[in-house]
Steps between C-alpha positions, in 0.01 A plus 500: 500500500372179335770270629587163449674321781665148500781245670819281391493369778458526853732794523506705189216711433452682169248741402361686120289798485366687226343830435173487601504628787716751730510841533702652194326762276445484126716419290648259761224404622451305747737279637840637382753367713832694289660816697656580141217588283362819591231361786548655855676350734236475712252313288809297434580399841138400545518273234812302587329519877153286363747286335744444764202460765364208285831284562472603907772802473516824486616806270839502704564164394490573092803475362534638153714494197605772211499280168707598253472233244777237563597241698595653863368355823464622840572355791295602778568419848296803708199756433597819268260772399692550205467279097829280561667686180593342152365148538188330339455241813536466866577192676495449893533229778348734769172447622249771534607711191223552182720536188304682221575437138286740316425494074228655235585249202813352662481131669517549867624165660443390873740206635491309828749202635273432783765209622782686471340844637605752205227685261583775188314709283605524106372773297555442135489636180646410159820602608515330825380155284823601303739485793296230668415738803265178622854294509689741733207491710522163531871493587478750746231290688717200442824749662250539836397110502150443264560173236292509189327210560312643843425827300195565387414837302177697406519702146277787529330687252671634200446630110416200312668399119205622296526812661859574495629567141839590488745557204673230342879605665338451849329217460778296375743583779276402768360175321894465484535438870167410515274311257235448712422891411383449180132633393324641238342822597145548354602731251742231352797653604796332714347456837677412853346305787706619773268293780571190271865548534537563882254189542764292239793623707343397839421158326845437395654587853261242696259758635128455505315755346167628491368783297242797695302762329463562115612765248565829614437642161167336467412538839302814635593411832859494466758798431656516121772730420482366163128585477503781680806706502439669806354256831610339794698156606297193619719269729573198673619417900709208616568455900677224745251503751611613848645222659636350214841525554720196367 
């Protein structure tokens, strides 16, 4: 799986892959790392393995969520082989677990306080920019210790503005809550810029931001629901190193 590891800080490690490589068969070929879509579990498992393996850990260690589109977030203290149900992010202060946000046009969103020894995962869609799904992230790290100002965030790929034309009722209730939405898709329709949003919202809480990976609908190497219909979930990993207990 072409993966994409990284730091913030000497504790947190996050990681991105994408679908170029893995073991899942056509049409989710290859890297699939979603036990919802119609892949087997095993090619699955293998996935999330590679991915876990590139932040030290291991598949027992993934900790999963069931998104559902609003503003819910998980609180994970131990390993579960079972999506934490009805929440679009995951936040923990324990060390050696790999939480997974996984998306196909969504903004997946990794977050690390290395100071303060709490990380989270945000998966977001237009809905979750609605009810500010990145904010209750935020205040449930703040709840186990992390301040804004030591938090630093990485945006991964998502659906860009030109790409995502929406109709008119839509876009004006999520440029609403959040302007920084606002696009023109190429077709000159209303377009949203969901990554724009989540990196606004980030801004105006004190965290540091930077952005990873590019469109998903322009991008071969990325999954697309909106493109595709049927495919597979690209994802992001967070983890507290072992050791890393506050």
């Amino acid at each position: 799986m072409a993966t994409v590891v990284g730091e913030l800080g000497a504790r947190v490690r996050w990681a991105f892959a994408d679908r170029t490589d893995g073991v899942s068969l056509a049409p989710y070929d290859r890297g699939n790392l979603a036990d919802h879509v119609g892949d087997s579990a095993a090619h699955v498992d293998a996935n999330r393995a590679s991915l876990a393996a590139s932040l030290g850990l291991a598949l027992g260690d993934v900790v999963a969520m069931a998104p559902v589109h609003g503003d819910g977030v998980g609180v994970v203290d131990g390993r579960t082989s079972t999506p934490v149900p009805d929440v679009d992010a995951l936040v923990t202060a324990t060390p050696g677990l790999a939480l997974l946000t996984l998306a196909a046009d969504c903004v997946p969103v990794i977050l690390g306080d290395d100071e303060s020894g709490v990380v989270g995962v945000v998966h977001s869609g237009w809905k979750g920019v609605v009810v500010d799904v990145v904010g209750a992230t935020l205040q449930a790290m703040a709840d186990l210790g992390a301040r804004p100002e030591s938090t630093r965030a990485v945006v991964g790929p998502a659906i860009c503005g030109e790409c995502y034309a929406v109709p008119s009722p839509r876009f004006d209730e999520v440029v609403a809550a959040a302007p920084a939405a606002a696009a023109r898709a190429r077709d000159g329709q209303p377009g949203l810029d969901l990554r724009a949003a989540v990196v606004a919202r980030l801004a105006a809480a004190g965290v540091v931001a930077a952005v990873h990976g590019g469109c998903t609908a322009e991008s071969a190497s990325l999954y697309s629901y909106r493109r595709d219909h049927v495919t597979g979930r690209h994802g992001g990993m967070v983890a507290l190193l072992p050791g890393g207990s506050r």
